[in-house]
C-alpha positions in Angstrom: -10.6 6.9 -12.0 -7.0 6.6 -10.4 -4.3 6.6 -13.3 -3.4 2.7 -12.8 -6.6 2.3 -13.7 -6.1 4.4 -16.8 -3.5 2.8 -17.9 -5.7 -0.7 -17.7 -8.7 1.0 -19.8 -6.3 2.0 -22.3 -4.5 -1.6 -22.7 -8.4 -3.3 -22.8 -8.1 -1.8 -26.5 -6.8 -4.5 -29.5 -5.6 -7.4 -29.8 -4.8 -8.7 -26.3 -3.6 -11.8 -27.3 -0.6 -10.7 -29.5 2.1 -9.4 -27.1 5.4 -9.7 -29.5 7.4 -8.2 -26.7 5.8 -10.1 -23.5 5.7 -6.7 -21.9 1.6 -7.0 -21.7 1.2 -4.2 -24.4 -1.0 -5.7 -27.7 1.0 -5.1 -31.0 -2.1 -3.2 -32.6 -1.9 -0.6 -29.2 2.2 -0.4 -30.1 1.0 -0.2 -33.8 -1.1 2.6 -33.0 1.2 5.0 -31.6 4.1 4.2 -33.9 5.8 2.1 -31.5 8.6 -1.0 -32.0 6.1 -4.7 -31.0 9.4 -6.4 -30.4 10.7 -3.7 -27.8 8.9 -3.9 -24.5 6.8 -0.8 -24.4 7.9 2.1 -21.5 5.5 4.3 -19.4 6.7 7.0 -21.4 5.3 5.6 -24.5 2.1 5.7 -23.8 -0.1 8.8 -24.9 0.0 11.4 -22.4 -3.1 11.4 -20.2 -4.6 13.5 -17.0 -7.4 14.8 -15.7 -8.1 18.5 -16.1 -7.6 20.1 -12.4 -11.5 20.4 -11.3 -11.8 16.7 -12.8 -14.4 17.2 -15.2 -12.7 16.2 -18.2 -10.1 13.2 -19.6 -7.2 14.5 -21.5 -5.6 12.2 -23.9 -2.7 13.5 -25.7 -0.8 11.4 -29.0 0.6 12.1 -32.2 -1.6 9.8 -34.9 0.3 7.8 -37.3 0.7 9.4 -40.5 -0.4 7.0 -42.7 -3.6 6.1 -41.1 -5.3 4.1 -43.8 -5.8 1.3 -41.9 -6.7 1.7 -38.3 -9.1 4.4 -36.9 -8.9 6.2 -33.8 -11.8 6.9 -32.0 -12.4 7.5 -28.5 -15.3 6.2 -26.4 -16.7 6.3 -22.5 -17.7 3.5 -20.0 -19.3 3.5 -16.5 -18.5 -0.8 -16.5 -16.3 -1.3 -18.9 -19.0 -3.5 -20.4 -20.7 -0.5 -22.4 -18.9 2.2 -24.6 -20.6 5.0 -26.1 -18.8 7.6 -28.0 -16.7 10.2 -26.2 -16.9 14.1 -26.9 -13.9 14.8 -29.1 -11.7 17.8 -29.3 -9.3 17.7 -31.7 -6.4 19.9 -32.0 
């Protein structure tokens, strides 16, 4: 997976159709990770994210909302992007 293509898996999440900002990014991803929905979103908003160097695991890096009683994060695979299983989770 090339990172543009990162960066589309991680948009597919919420609620496509509300874009306050018309910058493409849903309000509930901006929600999320604490971010403005009427101030276009910038790549350096997004959760940090790479590949560890022998490619064998994804590294998704963010710093959770502190109030999180409404939204849940949970991270989850696809080969198709049609099915999504859950993802092995390290939390630190």
């Amino acid at each position: 997976m090339v990172e543009n293509e990162i960066d589309n898996v991680i948009m597919i999440a919420g609620d496509a159709h509300m874009l306050g900002a018309g910058d493409g990014v849903s309000n509930l991803f901006k929600y999320a990770f604490g971010l403005d929905p009427k101030t276009p979103a910038r790549q350096s908003d997004y959760p940090m994210k790479e590949f560890t160097p022998d490619d064998s695991r994804f590294r998704m890096q963010f710093d959770a909302r502190q109030d999180p009683r409404d939204i849940e994060y949970v991270a989850e695979i696809s080969h198709d992007l049609d099915e999504w299983n859950p993802a092995d989770v390290v939390e630190v």
